[in-house]
C-alpha positions as YAML, in Angstrom:
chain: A
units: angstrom
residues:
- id: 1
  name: UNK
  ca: [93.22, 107.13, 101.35]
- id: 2
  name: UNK
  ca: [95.48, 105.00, 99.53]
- id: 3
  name: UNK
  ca: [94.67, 101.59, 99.19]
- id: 4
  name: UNK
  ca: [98.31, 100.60, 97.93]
- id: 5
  name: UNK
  ca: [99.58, 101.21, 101.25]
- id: 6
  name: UNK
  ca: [96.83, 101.00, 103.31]
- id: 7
  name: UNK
  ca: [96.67, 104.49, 105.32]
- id: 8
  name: UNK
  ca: [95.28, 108.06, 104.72]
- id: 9
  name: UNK
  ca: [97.33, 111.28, 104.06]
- id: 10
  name: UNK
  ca: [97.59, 114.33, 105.65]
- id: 11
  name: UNK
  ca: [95.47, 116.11, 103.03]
- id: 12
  name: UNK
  ca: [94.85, 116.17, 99.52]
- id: 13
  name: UNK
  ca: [98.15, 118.17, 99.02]
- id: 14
  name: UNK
  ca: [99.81, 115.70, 100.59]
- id: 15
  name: UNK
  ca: [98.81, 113.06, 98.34]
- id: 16
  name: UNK
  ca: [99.91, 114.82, 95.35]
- id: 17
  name: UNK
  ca: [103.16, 116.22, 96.47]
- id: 18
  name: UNK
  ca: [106.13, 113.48, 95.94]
- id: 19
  name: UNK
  ca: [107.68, 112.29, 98.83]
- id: 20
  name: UNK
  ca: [104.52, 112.18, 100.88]
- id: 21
  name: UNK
  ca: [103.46, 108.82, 102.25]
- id: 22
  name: UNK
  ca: [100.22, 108.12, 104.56]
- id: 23
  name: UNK
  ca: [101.34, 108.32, 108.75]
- id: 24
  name: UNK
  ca: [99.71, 106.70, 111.37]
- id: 25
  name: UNK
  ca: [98.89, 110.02, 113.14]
- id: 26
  name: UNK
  ca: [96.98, 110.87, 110.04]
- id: 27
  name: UNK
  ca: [95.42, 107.88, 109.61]
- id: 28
  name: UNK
  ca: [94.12, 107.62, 113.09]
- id: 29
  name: UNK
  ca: [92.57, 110.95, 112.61]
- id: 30
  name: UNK
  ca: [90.52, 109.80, 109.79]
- id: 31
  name: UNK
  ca: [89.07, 106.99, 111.78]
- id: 32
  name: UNK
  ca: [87.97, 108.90, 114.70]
- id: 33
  name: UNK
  ca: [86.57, 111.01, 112.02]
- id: 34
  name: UNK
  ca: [84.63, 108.51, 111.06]
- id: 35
  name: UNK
  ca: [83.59, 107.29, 114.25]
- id: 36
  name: UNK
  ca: [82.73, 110.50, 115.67]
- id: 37
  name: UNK
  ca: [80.32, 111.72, 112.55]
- id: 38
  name: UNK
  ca: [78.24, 109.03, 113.17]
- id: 39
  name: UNK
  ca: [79.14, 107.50, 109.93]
- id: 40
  name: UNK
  ca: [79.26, 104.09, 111.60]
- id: 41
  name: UNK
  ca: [75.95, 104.20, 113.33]
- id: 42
  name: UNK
  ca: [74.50, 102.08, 110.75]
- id: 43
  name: UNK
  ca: [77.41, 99.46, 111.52]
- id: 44
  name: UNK
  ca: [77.07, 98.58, 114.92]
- id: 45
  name: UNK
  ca: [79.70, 101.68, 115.63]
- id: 46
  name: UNK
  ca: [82.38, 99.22, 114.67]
- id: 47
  name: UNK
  ca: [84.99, 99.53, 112.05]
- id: 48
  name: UNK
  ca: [85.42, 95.53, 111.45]
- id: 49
  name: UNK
  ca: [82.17, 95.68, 110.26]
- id: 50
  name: UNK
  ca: [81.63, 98.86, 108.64]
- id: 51
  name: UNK
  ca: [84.96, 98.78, 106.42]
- id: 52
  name: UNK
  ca: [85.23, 96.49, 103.17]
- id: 53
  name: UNK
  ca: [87.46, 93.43, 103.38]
- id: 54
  name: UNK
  ca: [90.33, 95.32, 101.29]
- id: 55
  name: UNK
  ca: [89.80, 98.65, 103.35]
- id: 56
  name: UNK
  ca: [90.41, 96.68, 106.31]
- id: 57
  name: UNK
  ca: [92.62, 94.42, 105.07]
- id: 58
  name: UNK
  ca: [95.31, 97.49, 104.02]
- id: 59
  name: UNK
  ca: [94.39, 99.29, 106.82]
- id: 60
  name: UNK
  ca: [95.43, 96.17, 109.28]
- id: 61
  name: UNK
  ca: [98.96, 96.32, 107.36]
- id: 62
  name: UNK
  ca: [99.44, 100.12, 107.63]
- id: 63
  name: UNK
  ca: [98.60, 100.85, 110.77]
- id: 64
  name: UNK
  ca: [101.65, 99.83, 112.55]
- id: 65
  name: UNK
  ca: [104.23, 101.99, 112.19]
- id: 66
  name: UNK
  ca: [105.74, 101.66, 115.30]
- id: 67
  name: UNK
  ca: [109.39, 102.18, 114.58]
- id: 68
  name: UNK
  ca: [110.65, 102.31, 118.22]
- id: 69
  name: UNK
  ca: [109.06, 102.87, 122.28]
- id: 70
  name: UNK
  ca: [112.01, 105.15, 122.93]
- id: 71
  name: UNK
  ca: [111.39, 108.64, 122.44]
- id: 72
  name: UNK
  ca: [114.78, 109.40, 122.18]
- id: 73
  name: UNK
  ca: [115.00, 107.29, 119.29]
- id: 74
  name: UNK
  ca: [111.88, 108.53, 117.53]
- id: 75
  name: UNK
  ca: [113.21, 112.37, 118.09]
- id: 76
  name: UNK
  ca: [116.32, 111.21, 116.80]
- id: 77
  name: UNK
  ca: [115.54, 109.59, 113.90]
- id: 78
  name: UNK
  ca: [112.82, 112.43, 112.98]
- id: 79
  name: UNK
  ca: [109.50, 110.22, 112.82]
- id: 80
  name: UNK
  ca: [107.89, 112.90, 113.36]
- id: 81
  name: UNK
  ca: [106.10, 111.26, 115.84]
- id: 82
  name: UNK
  ca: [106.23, 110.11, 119.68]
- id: 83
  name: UNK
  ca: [105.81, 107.10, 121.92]
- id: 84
  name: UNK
  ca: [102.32, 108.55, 122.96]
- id: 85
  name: UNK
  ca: [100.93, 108.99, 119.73]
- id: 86
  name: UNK
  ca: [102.24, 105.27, 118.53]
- id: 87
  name: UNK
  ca: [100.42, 104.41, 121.48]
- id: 88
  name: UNK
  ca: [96.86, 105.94, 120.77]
- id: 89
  name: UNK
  ca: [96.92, 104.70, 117.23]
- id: 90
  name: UNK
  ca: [97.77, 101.11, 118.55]
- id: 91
  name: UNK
  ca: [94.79, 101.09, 121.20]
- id: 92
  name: UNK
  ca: [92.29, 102.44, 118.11]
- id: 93
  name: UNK
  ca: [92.83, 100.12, 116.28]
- id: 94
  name: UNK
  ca: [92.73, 97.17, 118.81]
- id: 95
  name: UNK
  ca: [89.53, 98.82, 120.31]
- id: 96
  name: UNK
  ca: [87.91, 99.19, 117.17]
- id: 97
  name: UNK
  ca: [87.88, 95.35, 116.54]
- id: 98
  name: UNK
  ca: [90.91, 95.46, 114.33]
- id: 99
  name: UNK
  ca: [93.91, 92.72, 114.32]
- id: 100
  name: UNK
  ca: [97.60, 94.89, 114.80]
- id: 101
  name: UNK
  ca: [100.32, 93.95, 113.48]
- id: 102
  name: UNK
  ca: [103.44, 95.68, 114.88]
- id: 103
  name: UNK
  ca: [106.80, 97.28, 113.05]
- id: 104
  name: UNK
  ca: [109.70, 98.16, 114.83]
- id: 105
  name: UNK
  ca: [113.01, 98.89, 113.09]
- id: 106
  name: UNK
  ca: [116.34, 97.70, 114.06]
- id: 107
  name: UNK
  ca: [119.54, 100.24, 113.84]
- id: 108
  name: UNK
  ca: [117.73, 103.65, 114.12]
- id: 109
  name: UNK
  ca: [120.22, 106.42, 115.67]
- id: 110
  name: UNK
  ca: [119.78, 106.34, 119.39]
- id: 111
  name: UNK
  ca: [118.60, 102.51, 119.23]
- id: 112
  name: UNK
  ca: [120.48, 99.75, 121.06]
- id: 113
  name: UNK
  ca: [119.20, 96.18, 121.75]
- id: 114
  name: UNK
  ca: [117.84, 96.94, 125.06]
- id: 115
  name: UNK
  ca: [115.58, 99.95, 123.48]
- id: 116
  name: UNK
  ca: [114.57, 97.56, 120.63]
- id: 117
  name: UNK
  ca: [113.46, 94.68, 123.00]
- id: 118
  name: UNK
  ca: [111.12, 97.00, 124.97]
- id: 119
  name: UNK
  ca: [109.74, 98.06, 121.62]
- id: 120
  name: UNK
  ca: [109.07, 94.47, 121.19]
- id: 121
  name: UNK
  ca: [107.75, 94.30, 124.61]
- id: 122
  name: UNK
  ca: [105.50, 96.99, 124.11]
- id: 123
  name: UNK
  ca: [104.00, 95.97, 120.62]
- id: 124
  name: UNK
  ca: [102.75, 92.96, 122.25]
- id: 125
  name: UNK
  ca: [101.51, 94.83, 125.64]
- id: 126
  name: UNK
  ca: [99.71, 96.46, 123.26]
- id: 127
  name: UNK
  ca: [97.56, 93.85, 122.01]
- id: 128
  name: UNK
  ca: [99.44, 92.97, 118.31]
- id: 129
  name: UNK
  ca: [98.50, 90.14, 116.76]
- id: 130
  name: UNK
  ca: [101.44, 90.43, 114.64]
- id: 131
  name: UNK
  ca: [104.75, 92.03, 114.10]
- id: 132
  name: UNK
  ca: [107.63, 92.69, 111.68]
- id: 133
  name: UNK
  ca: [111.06, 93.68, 111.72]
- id: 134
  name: UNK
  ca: [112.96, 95.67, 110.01]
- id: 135
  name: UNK
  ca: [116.95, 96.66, 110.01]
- id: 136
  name: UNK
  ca: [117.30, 100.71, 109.03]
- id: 137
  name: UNK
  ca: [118.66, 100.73, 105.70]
- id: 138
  name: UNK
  ca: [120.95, 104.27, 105.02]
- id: 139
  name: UNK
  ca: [119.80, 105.10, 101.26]
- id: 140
  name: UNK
  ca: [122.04, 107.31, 99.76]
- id: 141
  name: UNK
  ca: [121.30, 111.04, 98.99]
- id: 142
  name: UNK
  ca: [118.79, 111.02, 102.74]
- id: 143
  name: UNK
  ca: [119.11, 112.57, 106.22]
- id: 144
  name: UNK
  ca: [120.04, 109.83, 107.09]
- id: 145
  name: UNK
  ca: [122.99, 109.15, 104.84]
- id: 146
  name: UNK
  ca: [123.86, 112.42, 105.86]
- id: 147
  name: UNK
  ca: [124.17, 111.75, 109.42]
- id: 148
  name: UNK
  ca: [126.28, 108.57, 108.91]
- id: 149
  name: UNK
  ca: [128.52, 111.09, 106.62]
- id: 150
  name: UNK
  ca: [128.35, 113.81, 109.39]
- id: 151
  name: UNK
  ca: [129.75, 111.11, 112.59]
- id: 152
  name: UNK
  ca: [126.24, 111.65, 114.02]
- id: 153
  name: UNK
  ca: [124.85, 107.97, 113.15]
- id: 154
  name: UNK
  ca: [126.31, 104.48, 112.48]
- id: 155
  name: UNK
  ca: [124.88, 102.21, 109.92]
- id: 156
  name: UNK
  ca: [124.65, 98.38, 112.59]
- id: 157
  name: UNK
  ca: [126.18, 95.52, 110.70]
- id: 158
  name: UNK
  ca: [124.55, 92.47, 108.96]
- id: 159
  name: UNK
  ca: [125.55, 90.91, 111.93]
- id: 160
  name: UNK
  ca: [124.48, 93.26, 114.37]
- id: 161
  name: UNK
  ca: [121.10, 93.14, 112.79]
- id: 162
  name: UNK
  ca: [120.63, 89.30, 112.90]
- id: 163
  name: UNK
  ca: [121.10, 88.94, 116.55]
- id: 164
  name: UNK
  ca: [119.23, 92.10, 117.52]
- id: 165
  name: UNK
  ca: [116.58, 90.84, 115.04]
- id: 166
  name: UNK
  ca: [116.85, 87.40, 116.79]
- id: 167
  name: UNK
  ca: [116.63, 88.95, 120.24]
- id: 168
  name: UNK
  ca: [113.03, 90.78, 119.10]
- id: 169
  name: UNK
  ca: [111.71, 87.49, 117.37]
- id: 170
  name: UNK
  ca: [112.03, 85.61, 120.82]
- id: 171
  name: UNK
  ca: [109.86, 87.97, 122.80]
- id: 172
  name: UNK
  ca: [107.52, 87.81, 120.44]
- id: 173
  name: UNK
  ca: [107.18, 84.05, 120.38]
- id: 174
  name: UNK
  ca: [107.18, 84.29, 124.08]
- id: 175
  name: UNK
  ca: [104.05, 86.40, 123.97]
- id: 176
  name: UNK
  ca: [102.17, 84.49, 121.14]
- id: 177
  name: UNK
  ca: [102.78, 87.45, 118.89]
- id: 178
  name: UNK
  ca: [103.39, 85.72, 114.91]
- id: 179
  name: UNK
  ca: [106.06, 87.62, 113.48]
- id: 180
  name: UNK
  ca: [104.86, 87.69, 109.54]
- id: 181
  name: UNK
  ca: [108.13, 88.95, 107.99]
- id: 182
  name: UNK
  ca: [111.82, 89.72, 109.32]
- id: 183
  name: UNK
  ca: [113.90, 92.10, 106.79]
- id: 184
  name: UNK
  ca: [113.70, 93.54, 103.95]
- id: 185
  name: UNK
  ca: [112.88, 92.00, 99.95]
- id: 186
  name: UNK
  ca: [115.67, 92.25, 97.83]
- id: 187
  name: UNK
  ca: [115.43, 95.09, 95.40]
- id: 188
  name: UNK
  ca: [117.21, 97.45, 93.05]
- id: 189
  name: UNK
  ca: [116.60, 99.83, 95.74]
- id: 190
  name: UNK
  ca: [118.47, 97.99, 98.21]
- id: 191
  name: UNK
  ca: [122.04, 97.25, 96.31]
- id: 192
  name: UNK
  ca: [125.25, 98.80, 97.84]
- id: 193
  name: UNK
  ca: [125.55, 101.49, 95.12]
...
């Protein structure tokens, strides 16, 4: 478990080797873990009541990485994960009394605006109660930066991101979904270098 970020690793290993962040796939695990040891007996079998306010709290943040409802995309982009999977963590969550809140990213390879707006479509079929957006960012020195270098991907303009953002943000004010944050924070990380 981390509590910075809200999810649980793989294993211990995984904690402790760099590079290795908490999944959703991984972090669903542990919660039907602790559903199915009978760990929450003694809390009305329900997470919103068995986990602290800061478990759940983190937890509710986490457990959202979406990224995209196209498959193609998610193979693509090498999530490591599918459609299917995004979609059994999303309806353990909800079912377990927990608020979502949905990510999708805008720009991954394979992604277009008519892919991102069913993502959007599907966060709030789902049952989010919240959603962010994010454009892919190519950092240099990743697979990613290595595609763009290769012909394989292109990086989407500012531009390209504002309306696609724009596009996603409307569907989810359509749907009553509150989008809590659209972009990324500026950071030393993030500079053009």
């Amino acid at each position: 478990w981390d509590p910075d970020i809200g999810g649980f690793y793989y294993s211990a290993s995984g904690r402790d080797t760099e590079g290795y962040l908490p999944d959703v796939e991984s972090t669903a695990q542990a919660l039907v873990f602790l559903e199915y040891s009978g760990m929450l007996e003694n809390y009305n079998n329900s997470y919103a009541v068995a986990l602290s306010a800061e478990m759940k709290n983190s937890l509710l943040s986490f457990a959202k990485g979406l990224q995209s409802a196209d498959d193609t995309v998610l193979r693509l982009s090498k999530r490591g994960h599918d459609r299917e999977a995004e979609r059994r963590a999303c309806e353990l969550i909800v079912s377990r009394g927990l608020n979502l809140v949905g990510q999708m990213m805008i720009g991954l390879p394979g992604g277009n605006l008519a892919n991102e707006l069913e993502t959007a479509k599907k966060i709030c079929d789902m049952g989010a109660t919240g959603a962010r957006i994010y454009p892919t960012v190519v950092f240099y020195e990743t697979e990613l930066c290595r595609m763009a270098q290769r012909g394989e991907y292109s990086p989407i303009t500012n531009e390209e991101a504002v309306l696609r953002s724009a596009a996603a943000l409307d569907i989810f004010e359509r749907c009553g979904v509150n989008c809590i944050r659209i972009g990324l924070c500026s950071s030393d990380n993030l500079s053009s270098d």
